[in-house]
Every structure is written in structure tokens, then in C-alpha cells.
N, C-alpha and C positions, 0 to 999 in steps of 0.2 A: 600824303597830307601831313605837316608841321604838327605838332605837339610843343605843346610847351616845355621848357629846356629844365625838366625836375631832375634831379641828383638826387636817387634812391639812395637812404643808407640803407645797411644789411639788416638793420633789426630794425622794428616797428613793434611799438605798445600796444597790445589789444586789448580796447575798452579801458583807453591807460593803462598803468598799471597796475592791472587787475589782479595780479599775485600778491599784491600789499596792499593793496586800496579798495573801495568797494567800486564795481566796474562803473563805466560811462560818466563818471560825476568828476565834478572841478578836481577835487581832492588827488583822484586818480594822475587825473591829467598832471596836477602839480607835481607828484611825486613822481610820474615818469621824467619830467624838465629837472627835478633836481637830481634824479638820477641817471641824467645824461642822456636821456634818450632825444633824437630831432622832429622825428614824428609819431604818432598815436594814429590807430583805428579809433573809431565811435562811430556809433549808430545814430540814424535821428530817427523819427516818427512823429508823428502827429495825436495833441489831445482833439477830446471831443470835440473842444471851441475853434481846432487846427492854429493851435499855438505849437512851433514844431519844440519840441525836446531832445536830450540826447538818453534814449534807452535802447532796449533791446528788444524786451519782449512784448506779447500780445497783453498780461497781467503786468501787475507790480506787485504779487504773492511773492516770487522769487526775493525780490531785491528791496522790497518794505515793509514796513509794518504793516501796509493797509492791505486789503483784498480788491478784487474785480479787475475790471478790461481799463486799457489805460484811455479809450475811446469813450467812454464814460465821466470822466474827468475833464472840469474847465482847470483853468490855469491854478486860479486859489487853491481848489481842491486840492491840487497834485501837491503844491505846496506845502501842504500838511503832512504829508506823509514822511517817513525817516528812513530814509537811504541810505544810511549809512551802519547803521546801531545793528543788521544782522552779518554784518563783517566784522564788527568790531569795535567794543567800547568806543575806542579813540575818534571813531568815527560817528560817533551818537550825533542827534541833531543835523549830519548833512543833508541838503535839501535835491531836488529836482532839478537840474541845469535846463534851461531852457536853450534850443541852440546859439541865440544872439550873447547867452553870456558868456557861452563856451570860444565862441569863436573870439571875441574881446580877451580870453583868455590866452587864446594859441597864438595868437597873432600879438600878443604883450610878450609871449616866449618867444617869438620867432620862428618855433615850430610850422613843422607840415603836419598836413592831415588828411587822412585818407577817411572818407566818409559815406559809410552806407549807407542808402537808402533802403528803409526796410521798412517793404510792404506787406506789411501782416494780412491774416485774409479776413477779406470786405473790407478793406482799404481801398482809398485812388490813391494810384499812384500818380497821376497829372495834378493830382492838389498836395501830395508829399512836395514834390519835384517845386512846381510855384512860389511854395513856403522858404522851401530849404535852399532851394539849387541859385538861386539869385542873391540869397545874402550872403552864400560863400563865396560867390564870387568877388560880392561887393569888400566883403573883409579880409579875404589872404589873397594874396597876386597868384597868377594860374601857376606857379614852379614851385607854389607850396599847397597845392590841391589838388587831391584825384576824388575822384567822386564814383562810387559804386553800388553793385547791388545784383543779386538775382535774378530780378524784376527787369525783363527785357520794356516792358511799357513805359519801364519809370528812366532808363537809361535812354530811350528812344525820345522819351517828352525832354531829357536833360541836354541829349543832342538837338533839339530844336532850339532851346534857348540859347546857348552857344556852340562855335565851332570849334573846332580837333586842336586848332591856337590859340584856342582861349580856356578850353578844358578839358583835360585828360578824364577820360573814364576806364573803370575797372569795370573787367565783365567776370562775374563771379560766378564757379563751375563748383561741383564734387567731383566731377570725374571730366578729365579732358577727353569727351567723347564724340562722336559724328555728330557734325554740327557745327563745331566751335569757330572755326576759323569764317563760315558766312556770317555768324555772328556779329565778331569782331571788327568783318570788314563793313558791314551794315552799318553798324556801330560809330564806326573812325573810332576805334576804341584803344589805348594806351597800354593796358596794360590786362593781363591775365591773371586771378585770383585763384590758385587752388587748392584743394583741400592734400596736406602734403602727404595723407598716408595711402592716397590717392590716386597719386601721381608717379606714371611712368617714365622714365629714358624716354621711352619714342614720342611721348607726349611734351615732355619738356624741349626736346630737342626742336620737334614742329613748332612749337612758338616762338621760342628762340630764332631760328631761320628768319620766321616769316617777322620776326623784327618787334617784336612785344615784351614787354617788361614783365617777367614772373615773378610774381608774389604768391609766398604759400602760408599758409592758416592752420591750424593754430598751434606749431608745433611747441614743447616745451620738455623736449628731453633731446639735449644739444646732440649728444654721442650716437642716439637713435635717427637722426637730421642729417648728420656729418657728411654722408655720403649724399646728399641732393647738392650742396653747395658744385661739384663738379658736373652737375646736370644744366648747369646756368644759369638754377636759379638765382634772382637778382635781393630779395628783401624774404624774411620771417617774419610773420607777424607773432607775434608771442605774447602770453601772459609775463614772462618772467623774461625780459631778453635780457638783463645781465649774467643769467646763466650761459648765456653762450659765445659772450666775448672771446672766450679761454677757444673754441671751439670753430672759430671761426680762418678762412682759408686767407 
């Protein structure tokens, strides 16, 4: 089955540039495009009202001033909160990217973007998928999108709305374990996500074979890394990926 014609580079921002920026927020995204990077990770999810946003987790304790479940929250709500001020002064006042301005973002850089879908629990993942997976399409062309996740339901409903030449999906593992490869071909899936401290020779090399694009998560100590890049892995996703320019094969 055809895939769209993406040109992985080697490193990829996760949650922008998350080692300087506060994660998933415009701000981040900016600073990875000025710092030269072609593509970012971000998460999306859904508020209470299923206005999709770009976060990560089940709360916004982590990453704002405010407290409770981000399912709780209509759009104005989330609004208020400060996203930015527990990373850092410079950052006070940033707000909540909802994903339509994220994507008017990436698509203003020219950037790719790889985009989890992250189904928190007691989530649907058929109404993440709805929200999200149709207006990436609608906004970056399929050779600057993969779209991922966990969540076999939510990757399953993503393949119903388009096909393998219209959208690359990531099927995202911790361990490349029995199993994976019916997955993937379930799937018509693109590409292989995995956790790189995680990941074996024999496991990399089976995906490889069987003709998958491997991306590993969330490495950030190049020297530590060095020795996957001859396993075939194809992209890092990293906090920091100008540390591993220097390090790279």
C-alpha cells in the first residue's frame, strides 16, 4: 500500500522545543522553527466542550497555574490558565493553543508534524479522531503528517477516515513486542514509534525489513543514542535535538 512520499529528518522536537520552551504551546513550536528544526511532536486532546487542544496530560497541575482534569474545562475556561509562567518568567502569560491555531502555525513554517492522539482514560477516542484527524488533513498536505498514538481504537477510527496515500500513521509501542507487526499491518501503518531504551537489534532490525519507518522517543543524551542510529533507526524524537547534531552518523 502507497504512503505518502514524507522525508523523515533525523531529529524531531518533542512537544516543540521542550528543553527551552514550555512543552506543546505555540511559543515552543516557534523556537524549534527558529532553531532549525522541520518537524515537532505534539499531542492533541479534547476539552470538556471537545474543542481539540494541543496538551499532554489528563490535568493541567503539571503545566499551569490552574488545577483539575482538562475534561472539565470549556474553551474560555482553559484560556485563563498560564502555560507558560511554571517554565519560566519569559514565558508568563502564554496561553492554551487550541489545535486549529497550532496547525495555522506549522503550516505558516512549513514544517512537519507528527501528532499524537492521546486518549486519556475515559476518553473516546472516535470523537478525539473526528475533531482532530480531519483538520490535519485539511491543513498540512499528507508528506508533512503522521499522525499517532497508543490507542489502537483511535489509529483504527483514523484509518477509516483516510487511506495509507492520504495518511501515514504511527503505531506507538514501549517495547517492540509479540504482536506488533499484525498491528501495523492492520493498521497500513507508516511508521514505528519506540521507546529507545527499549529497543532492541532484533526488534529494530524486524521493522526495518518489513519496510517501516522507525522513530524512537524521547531520547536526550546523544552519546548514550549513538549506537541506535546503525540499527536504522530513521528520526529522534527529543527534547533538545540541537544536542545531537554533533552526534549524528
Amino acid at each position: 500500500m502507497p504512503h505518502p512520499d514524507i522525508s523523515l529528518p533525523r531529529l524531531i522536537a518533542h512537544r516543540g522545543l521542550s528543553a527551552h520552551a514550555p512543552e506543546n504551546t505555540l511559543a515552543a513550536v516557534r523556537a524549534a522553527h527558529d532553531a532549525g528544526c522541520d518537524w515537532v511532536e505534539l499531542d492533541v486532546q479534547l476539552l470538556g466542550d471537545g474543542t481539540p487542544v494541543i496538551w499532554h496530560d489528563a490535568t493541567v497541575l503539571r503545566c499551569s497555574d490552574g488545577r483539575g482534569r482538562l475534561d472539565e474545562l470549556d474553551l474560555p475556561a482553559a484560556r485563563r490558565l498560564d502555560v507558560g509562567a511554571w517554565f519560566g518568567d519569559a514565558f508568563r502569560g502564554e496561553r492554551i493553543a487550541t489545535l486549529a491555531e497550532m496547525l495555522k502555525l506549522i503550516d505558516e513554517c512549513g514544517m512537519g508534524l507528527n501528532l499524537e492522539l492521546k486518549v486519556n482514560r475515559g476518553r473516546s477516542a472516535a470523537a478525539l479522531v473526528e475533531e482532530a484527524v480531519p483538520a490535519a488533513l485539511d491543513a498540512l498536505p499528507p508528506e508533512r503528517l503522521i499522525v499517532s498514538s497508543f490507542n489502537d481504537d483511535a489509529l483504527a477510527c483514523a484509518r477509516e477516515l483516510a487511506p495509507a496515500s492520504r495518511l501515514a500513521l504511527g503505531v506507538l509501542f514501549e517495547g517492540i513486542g509479540r504482536g506488533w507487526r499484525s498491528r501495523c499491518t492492520e493498521l497500513e501503518a507508516f511508521s514505528v514509534h519506540a521507546d529507545w531504551r527499549r529497543l532492541s537489534r532484533r526488534g529494530a532490525t524486524a521493522v526495518k525489513d518489513d519496510g517501516y519507518a522507525l522513530l524512537c522517543y524521547t531520547p536526550n543524551d546523544p552519546a548514550a543514542f549513538a549506537h541506535l542510529w546503525a540499527w536504522g533507526v530513521d528520526a529522534a524524537i527529543s527534547d533538545d535535538p540541537g544536542r545531537f547534531i554533533s552526534h549524528l552518523p
